[in-house]
C-alpha positions as CSV (number, residue, x, y, z in Angstrom):
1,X,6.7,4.8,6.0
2,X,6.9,2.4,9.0
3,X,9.9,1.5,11.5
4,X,11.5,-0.4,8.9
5,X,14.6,1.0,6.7
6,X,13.4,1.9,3.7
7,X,9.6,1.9,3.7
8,X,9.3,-2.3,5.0
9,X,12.5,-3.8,4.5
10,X,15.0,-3.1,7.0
11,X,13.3,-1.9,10.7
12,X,13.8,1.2,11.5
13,X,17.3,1.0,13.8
14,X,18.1,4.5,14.5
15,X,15.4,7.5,12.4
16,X,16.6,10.8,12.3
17,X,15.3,13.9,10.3
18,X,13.5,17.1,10.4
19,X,12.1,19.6,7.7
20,X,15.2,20.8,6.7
21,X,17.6,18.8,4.2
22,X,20.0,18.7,6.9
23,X,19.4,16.4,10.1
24,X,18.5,18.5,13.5
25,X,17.5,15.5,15.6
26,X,17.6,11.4,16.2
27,X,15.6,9.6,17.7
28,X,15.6,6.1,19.0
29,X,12.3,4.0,18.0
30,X,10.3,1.9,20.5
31,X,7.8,-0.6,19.3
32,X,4.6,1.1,19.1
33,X,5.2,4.4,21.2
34,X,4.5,8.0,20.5
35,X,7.1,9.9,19.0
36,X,7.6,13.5,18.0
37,X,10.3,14.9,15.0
38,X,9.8,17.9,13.4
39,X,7.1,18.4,11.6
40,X,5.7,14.7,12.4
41,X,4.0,13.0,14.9
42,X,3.2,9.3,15.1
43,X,3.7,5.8,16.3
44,X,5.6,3.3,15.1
45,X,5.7,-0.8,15.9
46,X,7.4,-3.5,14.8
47,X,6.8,-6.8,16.1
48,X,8.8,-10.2,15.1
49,X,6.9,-13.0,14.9
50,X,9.9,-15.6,15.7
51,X,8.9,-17.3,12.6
52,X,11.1,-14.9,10.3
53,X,8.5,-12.5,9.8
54,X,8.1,-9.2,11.2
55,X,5.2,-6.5,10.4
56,X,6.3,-2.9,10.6
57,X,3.2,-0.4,11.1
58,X,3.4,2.9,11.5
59,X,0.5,5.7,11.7
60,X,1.9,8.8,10.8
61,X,1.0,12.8,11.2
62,X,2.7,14.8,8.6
63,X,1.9,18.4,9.5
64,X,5.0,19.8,7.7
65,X,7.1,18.4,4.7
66,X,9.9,16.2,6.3
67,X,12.9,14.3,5.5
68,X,14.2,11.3,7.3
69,X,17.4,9.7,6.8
70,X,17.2,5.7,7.8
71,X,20.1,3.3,9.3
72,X,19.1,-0.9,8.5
73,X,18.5,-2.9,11.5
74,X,17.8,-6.1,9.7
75,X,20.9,-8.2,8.6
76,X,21.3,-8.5,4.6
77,X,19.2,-11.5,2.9
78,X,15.8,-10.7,2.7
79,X,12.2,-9.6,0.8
80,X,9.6,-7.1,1.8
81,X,5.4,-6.4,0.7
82,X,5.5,-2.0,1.8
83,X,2.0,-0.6,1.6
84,X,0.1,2.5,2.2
85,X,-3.5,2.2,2.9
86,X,-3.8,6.2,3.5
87,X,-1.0,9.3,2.4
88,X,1.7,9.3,0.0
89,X,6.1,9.2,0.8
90,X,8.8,9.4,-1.8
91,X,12.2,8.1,-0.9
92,X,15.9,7.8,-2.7
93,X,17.4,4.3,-1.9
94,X,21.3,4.2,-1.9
95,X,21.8,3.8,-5.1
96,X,20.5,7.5,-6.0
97,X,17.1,5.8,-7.4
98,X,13.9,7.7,-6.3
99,X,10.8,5.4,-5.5
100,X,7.2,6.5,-4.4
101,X,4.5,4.9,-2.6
102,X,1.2,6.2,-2.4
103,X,-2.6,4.8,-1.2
104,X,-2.9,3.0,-5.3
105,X,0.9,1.7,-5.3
106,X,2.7,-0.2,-2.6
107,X,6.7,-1.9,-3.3
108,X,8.2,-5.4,-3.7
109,X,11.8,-4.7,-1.9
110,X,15.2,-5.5,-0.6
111,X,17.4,-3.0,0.2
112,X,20.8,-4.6,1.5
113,X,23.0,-1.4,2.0
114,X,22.4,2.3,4.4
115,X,21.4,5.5,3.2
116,X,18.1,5.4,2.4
117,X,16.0,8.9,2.9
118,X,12.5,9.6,2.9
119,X,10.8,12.6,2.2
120,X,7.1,12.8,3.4
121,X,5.2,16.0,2.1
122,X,3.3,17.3,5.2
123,X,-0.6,17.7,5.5
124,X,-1.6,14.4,5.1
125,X,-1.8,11.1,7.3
126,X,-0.1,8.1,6.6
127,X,-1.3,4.7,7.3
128,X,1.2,2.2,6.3
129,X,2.4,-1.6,6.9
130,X,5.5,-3.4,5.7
131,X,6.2,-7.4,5.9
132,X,9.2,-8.4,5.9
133,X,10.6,-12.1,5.4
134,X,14.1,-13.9,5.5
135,X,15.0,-15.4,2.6
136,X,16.2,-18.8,4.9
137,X,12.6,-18.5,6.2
138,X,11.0,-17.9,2.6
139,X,13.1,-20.8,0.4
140,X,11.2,-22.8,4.0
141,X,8.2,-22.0,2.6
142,X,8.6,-22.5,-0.6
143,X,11.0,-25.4,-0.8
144,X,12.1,-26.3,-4.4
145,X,9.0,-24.1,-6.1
146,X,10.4,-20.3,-5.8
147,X,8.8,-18.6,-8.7
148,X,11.4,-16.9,-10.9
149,X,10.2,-13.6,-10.8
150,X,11.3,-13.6,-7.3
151,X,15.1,-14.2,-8.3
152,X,16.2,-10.8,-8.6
153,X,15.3,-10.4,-4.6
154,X,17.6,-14.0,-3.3
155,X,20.8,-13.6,-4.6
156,X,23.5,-14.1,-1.4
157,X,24.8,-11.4,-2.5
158,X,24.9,-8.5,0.8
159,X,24.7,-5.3,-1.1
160,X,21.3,-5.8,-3.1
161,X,19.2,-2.8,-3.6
162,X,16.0,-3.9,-5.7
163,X,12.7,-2.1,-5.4
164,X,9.8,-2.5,-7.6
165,X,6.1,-1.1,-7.7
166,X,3.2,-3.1,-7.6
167,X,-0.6,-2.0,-7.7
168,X,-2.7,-2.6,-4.8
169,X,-5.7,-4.5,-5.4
170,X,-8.7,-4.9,-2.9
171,X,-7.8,-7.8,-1.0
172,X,-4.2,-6.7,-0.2
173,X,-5.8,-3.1,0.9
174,X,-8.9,-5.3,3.0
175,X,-5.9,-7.3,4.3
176,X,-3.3,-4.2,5.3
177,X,-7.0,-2.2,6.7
178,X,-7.6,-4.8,9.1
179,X,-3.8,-4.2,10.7
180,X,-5.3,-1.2,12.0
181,X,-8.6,-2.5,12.7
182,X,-9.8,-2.5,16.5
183,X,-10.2,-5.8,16.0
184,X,-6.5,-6.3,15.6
185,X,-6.5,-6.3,19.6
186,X,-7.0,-8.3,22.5
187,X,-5.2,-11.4,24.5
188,X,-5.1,-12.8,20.7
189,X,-3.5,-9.9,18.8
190,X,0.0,-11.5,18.1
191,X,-2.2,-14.4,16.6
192,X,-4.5,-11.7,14.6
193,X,-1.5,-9.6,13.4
194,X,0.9,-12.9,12.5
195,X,-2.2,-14.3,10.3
196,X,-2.3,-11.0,8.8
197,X,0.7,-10.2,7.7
198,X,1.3,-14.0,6.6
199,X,-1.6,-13.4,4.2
200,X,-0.6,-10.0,3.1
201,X,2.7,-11.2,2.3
202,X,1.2,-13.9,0.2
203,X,-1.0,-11.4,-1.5
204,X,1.6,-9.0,-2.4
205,X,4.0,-12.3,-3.8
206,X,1.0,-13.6,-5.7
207,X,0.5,-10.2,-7.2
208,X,3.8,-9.5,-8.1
209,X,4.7,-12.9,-9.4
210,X,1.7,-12.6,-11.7
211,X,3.2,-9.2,-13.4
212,X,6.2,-10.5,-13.9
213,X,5.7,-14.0,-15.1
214,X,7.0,-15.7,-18.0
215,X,5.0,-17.1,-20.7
216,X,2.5,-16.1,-22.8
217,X,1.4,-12.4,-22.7
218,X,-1.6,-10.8,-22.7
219,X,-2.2,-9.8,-26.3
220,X,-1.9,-6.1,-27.0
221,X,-5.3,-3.9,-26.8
222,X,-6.4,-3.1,-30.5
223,X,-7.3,0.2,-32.1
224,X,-11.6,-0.3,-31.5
225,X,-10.3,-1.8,-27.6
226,X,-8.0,1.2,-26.7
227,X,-11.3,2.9,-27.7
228,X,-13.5,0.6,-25.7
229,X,-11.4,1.3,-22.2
230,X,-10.9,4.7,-22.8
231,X,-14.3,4.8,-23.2
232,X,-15.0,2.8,-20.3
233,X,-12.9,4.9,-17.5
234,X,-14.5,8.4,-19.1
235,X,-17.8,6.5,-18.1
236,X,-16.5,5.3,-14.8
237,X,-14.9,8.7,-13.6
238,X,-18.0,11.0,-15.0
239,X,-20.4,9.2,-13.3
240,X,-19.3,8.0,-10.3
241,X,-23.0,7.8,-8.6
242,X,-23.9,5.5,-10.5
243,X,-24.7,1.3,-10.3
244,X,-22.1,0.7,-13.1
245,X,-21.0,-2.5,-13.2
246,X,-18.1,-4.8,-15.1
247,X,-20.7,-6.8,-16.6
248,X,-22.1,-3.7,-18.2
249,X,-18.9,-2.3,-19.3
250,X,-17.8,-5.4,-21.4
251,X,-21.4,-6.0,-22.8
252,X,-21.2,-2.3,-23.7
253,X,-17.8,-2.6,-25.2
254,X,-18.7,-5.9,-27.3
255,X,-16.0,-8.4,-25.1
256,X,-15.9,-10.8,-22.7
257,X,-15.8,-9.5,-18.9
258,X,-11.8,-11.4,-18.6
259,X,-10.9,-9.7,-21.9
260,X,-12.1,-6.6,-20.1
261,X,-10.1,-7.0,-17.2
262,X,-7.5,-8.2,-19.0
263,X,-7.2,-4.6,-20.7
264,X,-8.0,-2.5,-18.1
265,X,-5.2,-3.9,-16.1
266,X,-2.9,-3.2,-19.2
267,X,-4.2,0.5,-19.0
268,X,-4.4,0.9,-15.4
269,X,-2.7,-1.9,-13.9
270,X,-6.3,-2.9,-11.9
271,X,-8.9,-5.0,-12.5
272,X,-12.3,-3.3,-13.8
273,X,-13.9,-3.7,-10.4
274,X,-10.8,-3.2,-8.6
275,X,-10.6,0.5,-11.0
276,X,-13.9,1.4,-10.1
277,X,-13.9,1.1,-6.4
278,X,-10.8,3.2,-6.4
279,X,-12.2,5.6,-7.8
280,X,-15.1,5.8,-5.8
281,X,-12.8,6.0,-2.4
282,X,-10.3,8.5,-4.2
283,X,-13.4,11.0,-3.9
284,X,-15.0,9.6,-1.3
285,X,-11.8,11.1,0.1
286,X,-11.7,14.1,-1.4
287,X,-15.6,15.2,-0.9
288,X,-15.0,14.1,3.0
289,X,-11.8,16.3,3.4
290,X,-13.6,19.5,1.8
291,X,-15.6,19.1,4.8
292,X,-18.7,20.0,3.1
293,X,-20.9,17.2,2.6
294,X,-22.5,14.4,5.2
295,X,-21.4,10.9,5.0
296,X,-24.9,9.7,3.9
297,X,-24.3,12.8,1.2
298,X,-20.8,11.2,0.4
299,X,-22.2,7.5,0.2
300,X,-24.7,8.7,-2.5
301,X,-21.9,10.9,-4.3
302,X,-19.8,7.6,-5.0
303,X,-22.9,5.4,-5.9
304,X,-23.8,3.8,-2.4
305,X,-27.0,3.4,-1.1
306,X,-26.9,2.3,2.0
307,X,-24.6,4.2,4.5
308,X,-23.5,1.0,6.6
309,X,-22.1,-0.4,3.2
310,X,-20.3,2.3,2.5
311,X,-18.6,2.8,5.9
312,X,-17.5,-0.6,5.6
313,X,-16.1,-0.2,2.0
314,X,-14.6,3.1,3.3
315,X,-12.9,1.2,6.4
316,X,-11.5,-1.4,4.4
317,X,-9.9,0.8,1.8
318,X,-8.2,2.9,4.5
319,X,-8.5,1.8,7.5
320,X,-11.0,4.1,9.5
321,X,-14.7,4.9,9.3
322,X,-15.6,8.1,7.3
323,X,-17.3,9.3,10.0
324,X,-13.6,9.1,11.6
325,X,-12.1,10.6,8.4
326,X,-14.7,13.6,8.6
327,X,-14.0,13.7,12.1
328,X,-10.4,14.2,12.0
329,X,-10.8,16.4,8.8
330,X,-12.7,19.1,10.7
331,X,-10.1,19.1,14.0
């Protein structure tokens, strides 16, 4: 969730909420200030690049399950990239339909009318980022070339409601990491966080116009290559410690490394490598929160073997350092 009406469409105008169904509270958001509702603490930003882009971030708290109802703030006529980089949020757009977002799936959205509300099950951080674009600014950008899968999002049209997963890969979770990076500061950070956000935008258009292009399809897995992935991911998941790598898998399997990726993204919607490293930070994750284990015992648990390169993966998959993650585990 960020300041933006529902999840990184419409900024947040006005958020109110609490842990009961029933609102107890409002609360009027400033761009990147501490705030306090019931049952969640965080802080919330979004900046507007004059350019007709804005990036919505929000870091969020959630020590108690909490619902939030959301008013728009941004006029009808336009298209959104929402991810998480860290936690989980389900919310019902005005239309009744119930959409979820979690650390593996982020949205393509518009949503044109109010009355969206969020429900953010408590225990858990959320680290999430939203790009929004006008669709005056985007037909800039693309003159006369809009891909056609994006044609559901531009109709004129002021009441559209259309929201659609798409699976994070690794560079749009690199890309969304570095929003919170300590990097992203200085006399330069409007530059940093406009580049960003430009390119994450891109990313999550690039992605989503690929799932839903026209044309030929990929063919359907066979019998012996159903066998082959399921194969694969039992492999993957058992072992996590170990140096397996795509290469491997598809000269194990008897196929081309594409055809491999090919299937494992109609299985799991990720590429092979893109499979495997999630897995790996999924329980990274877990083995850092049961407080437990070391990082350097961690690294080793998810098949690293140098520490440095696996804080780094870490960072870039969720946007803090395990040490910080094993840190703020134990508080």
């Amino acid at each position: 969730m960020d300041d933006t009406a529902n999840g990184a469409g419409n900024a947040f105008g006005m958020l109110s909420g609490g842990n009961q169904v029933d609102s107890i509270g409002e609360l009027r958001l400033a761009d990147g200030e501490l705030f306090e509702l019931p049952g969640v603490t965080g802080r919330l930003e979004r900046i507007d690049f004059g350019n007709g882009i804005c990036l919505h971030r929000a870091e969020l708290n959630v020590r108690e399950n909490s619902r939030f109802d959301v008013q728009n703030a941004l006029p009808p006529g336009w298209i959104a990239g929402s991810a998480n980089i860290l936690g989980e949020l389900d919310f019902d757009s005005p239309d009744g339909a119930k959409h979820a977002m979690s650390a593996e799936t982020g949205l393509m959205m518009r949503i044109d009318r109010p009355g969206t509300r969020y429900f953010l099950p408590g225990g858990q951080v959320i680290r999430h980022a939203g790009v929004t674009i006008g669709l005056d600014a985007l037909r800039a950008r693309f003159g006369d070339d809009l891909p056609a899968a994006l044609d559901p999002y531009l109709s004129d049209d002021q009441s559209v409601i259309e929201v659609r997963p798409l699976g994070l890969n690794n560079k749009i979770r690199s890309i969304v990491s570095a929003m919170f990076s300590p990097q992203a500061t200085g006399v330069g950070r409007k530059f940093k966080l406009e580049g960003l956000s430009t390119l994450f935008l891109a990313e999550m258009i690039d992605a989503y116009c690929l799932l839903h292009q026209d044309g030929e399809k990929t063919p359907e897995p066979s019998v012996l290559e159903k066998t082959v992935i399921e194969d694969a991911i039992a492999k993957i998941t058992r072992d996590l410690a170990s140096a397996v790598s795509v290469a491997q898998l598809a000269d194990a399997g008897g196929m081309t490394e594409s055809r491999l990726n090919s299937l494992f993204k109609h299985e799991t919607g990720k590429s092979c490598a893109d499979f495997i490293r999630s897995r790996r930070m999924e329980h990274a994750r877990e083995l850092l929160a049961s407080r437990e284990f070391t990082v350097k015992q961690v690294a080793v648990a998810v098949g690293f073997n140098h520490v440095s390169n696996f804080s780094r993966s870490y960072r870039d998959w969720y946007g803090e350092s395990p040490a910080q993650a094993l840190k703020r585990n134990s508080a």
